[in-house]
N, C-alpha and C positions, 0 to 999 in steps of 0.2 A: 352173627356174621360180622366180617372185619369193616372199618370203612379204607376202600381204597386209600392210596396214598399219592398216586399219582396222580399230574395235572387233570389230564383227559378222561381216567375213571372217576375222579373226586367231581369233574363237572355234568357227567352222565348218571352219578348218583344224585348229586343234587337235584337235576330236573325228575329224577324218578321218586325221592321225598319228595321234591316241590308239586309234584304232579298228585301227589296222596295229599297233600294237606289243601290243594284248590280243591280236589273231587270232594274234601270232608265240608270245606268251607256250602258247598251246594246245601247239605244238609238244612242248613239257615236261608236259602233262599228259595222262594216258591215261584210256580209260575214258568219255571228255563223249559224252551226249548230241548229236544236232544241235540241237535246243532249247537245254542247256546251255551249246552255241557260241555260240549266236548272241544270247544274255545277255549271256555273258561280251565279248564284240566290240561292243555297245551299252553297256554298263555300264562300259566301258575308252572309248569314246567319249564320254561325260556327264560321268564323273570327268574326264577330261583337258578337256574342255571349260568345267567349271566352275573347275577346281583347277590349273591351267600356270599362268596369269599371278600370281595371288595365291603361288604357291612361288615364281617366278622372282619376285616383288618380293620376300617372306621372306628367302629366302637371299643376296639380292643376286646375284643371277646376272645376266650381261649379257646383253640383248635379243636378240643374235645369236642362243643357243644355243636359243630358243622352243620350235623344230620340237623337235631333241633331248630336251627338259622336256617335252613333251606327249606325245613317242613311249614317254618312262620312267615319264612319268605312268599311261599307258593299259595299259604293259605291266600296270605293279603296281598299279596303283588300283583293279582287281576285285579280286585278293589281299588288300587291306587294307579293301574295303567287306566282303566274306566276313567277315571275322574281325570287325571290328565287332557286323555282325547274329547272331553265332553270340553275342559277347559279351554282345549284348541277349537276345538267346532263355534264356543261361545264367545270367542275374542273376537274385539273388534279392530282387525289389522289395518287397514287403512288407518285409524288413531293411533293406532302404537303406529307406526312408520313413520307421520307425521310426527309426531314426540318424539322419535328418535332421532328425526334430522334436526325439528329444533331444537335439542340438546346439544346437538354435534356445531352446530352453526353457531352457539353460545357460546362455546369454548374456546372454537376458533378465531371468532370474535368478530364472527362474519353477521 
């Protein structure tokens, strides 16, 4: 099978790799939900559909390897949105906001 070449086929393909390489990544983890699955196999498709072309221009990877970059996208692109939001649930924003304005008020020289 060809890969598309167009914007909007090359982005609809990517999320259907991306979505094969989260449903593989499950294989490694125990314990999911069917809910849980079928997040993590959407969320592995949205990340790979938004996020393949922009890494393959990033790194300079050559257009051939697309499918590839979208199926490693998908695997690992739940794994790295997870750790993100845990990231955000675990900040302590009151301190960062405080540190932001006194940085901002040091500069100014307020």
């Amino acid at each position: 099978m060809q890969p598309p070449d167009t914007f909007p086929e090359a982005k609809l393909w990517a999320a259907a790799i991306g979505a094969v390489g989260a449903a593989f990544s499950m294989a490694f983890i125990k314990d999911l939900t069917p809910w849980q699955k079928a997040v993590m196999v959407l969320v592995g498709a949205v990340i790979a559909a938004l996020f393949t072309q922009p890494i393959i221009e990033l790194i300079g990877m050559p257009p051939g390897w697309r499918d590839g970059a979208a199926f490693l996208v998908g695997m690992f692109g739940w794994a790295i949105a997870g750790s993100i939001l845990t990231m955000i649930r675990k900040a302590d924003w009151w301190e960062l906001a405080k540190e932001v304005i006194r940085s901002w008020l040091v500069r100014k020289g307020g």
